[in-house]
Structures are given as C-alpha cells and as structure tokens.
N, C-alpha and C positions, 0 to 999 in steps of 0.2 A: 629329683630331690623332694622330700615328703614337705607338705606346708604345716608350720605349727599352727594349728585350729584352737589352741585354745592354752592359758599358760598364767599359773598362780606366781608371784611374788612376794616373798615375805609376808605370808596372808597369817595373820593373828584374829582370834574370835575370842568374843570372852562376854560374861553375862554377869552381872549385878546380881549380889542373892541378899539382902538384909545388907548386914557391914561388908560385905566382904567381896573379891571379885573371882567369879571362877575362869581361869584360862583352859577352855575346852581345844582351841587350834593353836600351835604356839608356830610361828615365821616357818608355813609351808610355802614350798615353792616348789614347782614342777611342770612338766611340758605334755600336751598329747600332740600326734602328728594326723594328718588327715587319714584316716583308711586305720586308723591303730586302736588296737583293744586292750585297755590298761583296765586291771584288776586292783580292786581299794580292797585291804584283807583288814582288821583287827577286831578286839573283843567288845562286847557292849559296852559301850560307854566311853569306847577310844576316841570315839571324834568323826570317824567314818563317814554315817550320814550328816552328819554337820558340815563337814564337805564337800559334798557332795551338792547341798541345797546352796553353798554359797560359788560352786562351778557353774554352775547351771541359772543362777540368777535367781533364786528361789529365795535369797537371803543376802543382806551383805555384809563383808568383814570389818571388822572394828578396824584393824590396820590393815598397808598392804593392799597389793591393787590383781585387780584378774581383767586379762584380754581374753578376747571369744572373739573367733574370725579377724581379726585386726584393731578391734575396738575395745579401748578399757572402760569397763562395764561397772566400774565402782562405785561411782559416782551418779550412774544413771539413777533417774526419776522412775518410780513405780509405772508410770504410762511407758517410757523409754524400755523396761526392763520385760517388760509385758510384750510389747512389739518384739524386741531381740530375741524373746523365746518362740513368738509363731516363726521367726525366720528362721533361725538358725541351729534351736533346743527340740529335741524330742526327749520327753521324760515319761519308763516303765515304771510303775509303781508296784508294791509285792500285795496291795490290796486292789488291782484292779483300777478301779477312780471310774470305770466306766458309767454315763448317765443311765438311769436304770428306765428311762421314758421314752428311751430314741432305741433303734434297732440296732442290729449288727453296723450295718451300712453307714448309718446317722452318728452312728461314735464315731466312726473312721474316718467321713467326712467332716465333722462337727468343726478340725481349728483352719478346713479349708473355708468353712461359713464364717465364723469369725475373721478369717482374715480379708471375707468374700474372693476369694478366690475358686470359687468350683470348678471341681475338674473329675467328671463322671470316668473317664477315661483310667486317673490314677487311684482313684478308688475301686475300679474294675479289677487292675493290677496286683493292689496290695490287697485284697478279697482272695485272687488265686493265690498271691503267691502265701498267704496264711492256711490257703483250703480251706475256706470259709465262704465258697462263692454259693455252696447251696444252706447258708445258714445267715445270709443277708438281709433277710426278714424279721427274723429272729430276735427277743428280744434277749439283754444280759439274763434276767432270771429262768428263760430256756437251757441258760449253756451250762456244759462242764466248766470246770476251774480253768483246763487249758485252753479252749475254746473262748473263755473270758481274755486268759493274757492272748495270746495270741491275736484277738480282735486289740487289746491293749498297745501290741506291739505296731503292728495297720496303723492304729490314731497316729502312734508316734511318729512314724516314717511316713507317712502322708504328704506331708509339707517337703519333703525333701531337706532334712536337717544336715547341716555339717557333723552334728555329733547329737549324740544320741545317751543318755545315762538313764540307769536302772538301779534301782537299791532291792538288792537281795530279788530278784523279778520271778524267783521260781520257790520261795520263801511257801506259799500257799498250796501248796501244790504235790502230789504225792510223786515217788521217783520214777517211776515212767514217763509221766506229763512232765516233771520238770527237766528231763534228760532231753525230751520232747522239742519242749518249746524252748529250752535253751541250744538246741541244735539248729530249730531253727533261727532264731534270733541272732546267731554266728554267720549260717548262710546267708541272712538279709543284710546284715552289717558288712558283709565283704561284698555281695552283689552289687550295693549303692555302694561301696567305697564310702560308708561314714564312719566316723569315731564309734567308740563305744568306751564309755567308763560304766563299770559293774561294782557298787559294794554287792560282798557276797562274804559267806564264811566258809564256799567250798572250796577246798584245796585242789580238789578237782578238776573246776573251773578255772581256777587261778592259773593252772598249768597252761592252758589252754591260750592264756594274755599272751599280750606281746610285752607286757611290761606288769611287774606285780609293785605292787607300793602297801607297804605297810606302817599302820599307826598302831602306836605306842604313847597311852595318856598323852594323846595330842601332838603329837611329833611324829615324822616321819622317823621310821627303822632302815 
C-alpha cells in the first residue's frame, strides 16, 4: 500500500491588493502517494504555481493546512520550513537557479554542504546517472540548456527527497532537450521511487502522470 507523502486540506490563498482581496487558491485539497507522478495542468494565472510554492513550503496558505511526510507544515517557522525542504523537497526550476561560481559538481553537492552532510559517493551517482560525469568540472556558463537542467535535476535528488516538484522544468528548452531531460527525470523519479508533482502546460506530459489535476481560476477541475 502506497504511503501518502504529502496532502493539502482545504488550502485557500489570497493576497491584499489596495481595497480589495484577491482569492488566487480557493479550499484545494488533494493527495500524492509515495513513487507517484501527479501532473498540475492550467492557464496563466490559474493558480498552478501558486501551488505548487505553497506544497512544497516555499510559501504558506492563508487558510487550510498541508502534511509532507507525516508533518503539518503550516504553521512552521521560516528556520523549520527551511530544514523540511533540505529533508524532504527537491525543487526543479524552468530557469535553472544553478550558482553560476560553483562547478558542475558543487551545484549538485551544494544542499549536501548546507545540510553538512557530504557524500562524494552520491554525488558520483547522480553525475552518472545525468551523464554529466565528464562535465563535473564545468562551469553553469559552459553548458547547454539541457546540461544546465539536468545538473538542476542531480541538485534536486541529491539529498534523497520524498518528493520532488518542478514548474514547467522543460519551459527553457528547445524540444529534443526537453523530450530529453524530461525522459530522464521520469527514469530518476521511478528509480528512487520519489514523488513527482510537475506544473507543465504539456498535454503530453500530463498523459504520462499518474494523476492530472487541473485549475480553473483557483479551484480544482
């Protein structure tokens, strides 16, 4: 039986603009299981990544509570929310985020230093399993696009995360590299058996989830 890794609540967001209040997330609630690949699909401005930053701990909801791994994460302190993500969060970003002063290698290892956890071993690993072991040297403004995600994808699985999220991760990227590195980022997501939640707007991809979830001006479809 699959364990739920992670699970929103009647989660509501909503931002202050001059008089008025806007409700960007209206009482989402939903489940991911551990090893499962759930797809977030809708149009700009749906809410999607909004979502996404507040699964993930990047943000939190006005109302409405979210568990990651067994812990409700609502309430935690910026120091608290900060720890839960070296444990537990791996986040791909569609612009990279790679430090542009550290190498190949030094990205990948970079949230084992912070967490001072070194481990030459699992950095050795996630280098092959990207095919980036002869580009380890290398600085970000050496590589291609894909070669950038792709060392992106490494940082993120490094730590051994329960679950894993990406907004649009192949957004950059022209469609060989994105077919690419989204083929591999499948294979590594069921290799380590971790989550994956993807905003994306490829249909394509969606097909590919195990679960699609779609917003609609803030509400799930």
């Amino acid at each position: 039986m699959n364990q739920i890794v992670l699970e929103a609540n009647q989660v509501h967001k909503s931002f202050q603009l001059e008089n008025s209040q806007i409700d960007v997330l209206k009482n989402i609630s939903l489940s991911v299981n551990s090893g499962e690949f759930v797809a977030i699909m809708g149009k700009s401005g749906s809410g999607k990544s909004t979502l996404l930053s507040l699964l993930a701990g990047l943000d939190q909801p006005t109302t409405g509570h979210i568990n990651l791994n067994g812990e409700d994460i609502t309430d935690f302190s910026e120091e608290e929310l900060a720890l839960k993500r070296q444990s537990d969060i791996g986040f791909v970003f569609q612009s990279f985020h790679l430090i542009p002063t550290l190498s190949v290698r030094e990205n990948i290892e970079f949230p084992l230093s912070i967490a001072r956890q070194n481990n030459p071993d699992r950095v050795d690993e996630l280098l092959a399993a990207v095919e980036l072991t002869h580009r380890s040297n290398s600085f970000p403004h050496q590589l291609s696009g894909g070669e950038k995600q792709r060392t992106a994808i490494a940082r993120a699985l490094v730590a051994k995360p329960k679950i894993l999220f990406a907004d649009e991760p192949t957004g950059n990227l022209d469609e060989k590299n994105a077919d690419q590195v989204m083929q591999l980022l499948l294979n590594l997501q069921q290799a380590f058996n971790t989550a994956l939640v993807i905003v994306t707007h490829d249909p394509g991809l969606a097909e590919l989830a195990n679960c699609t979830i779609h917003i609609v001006d803030g509400q799930l479809q």
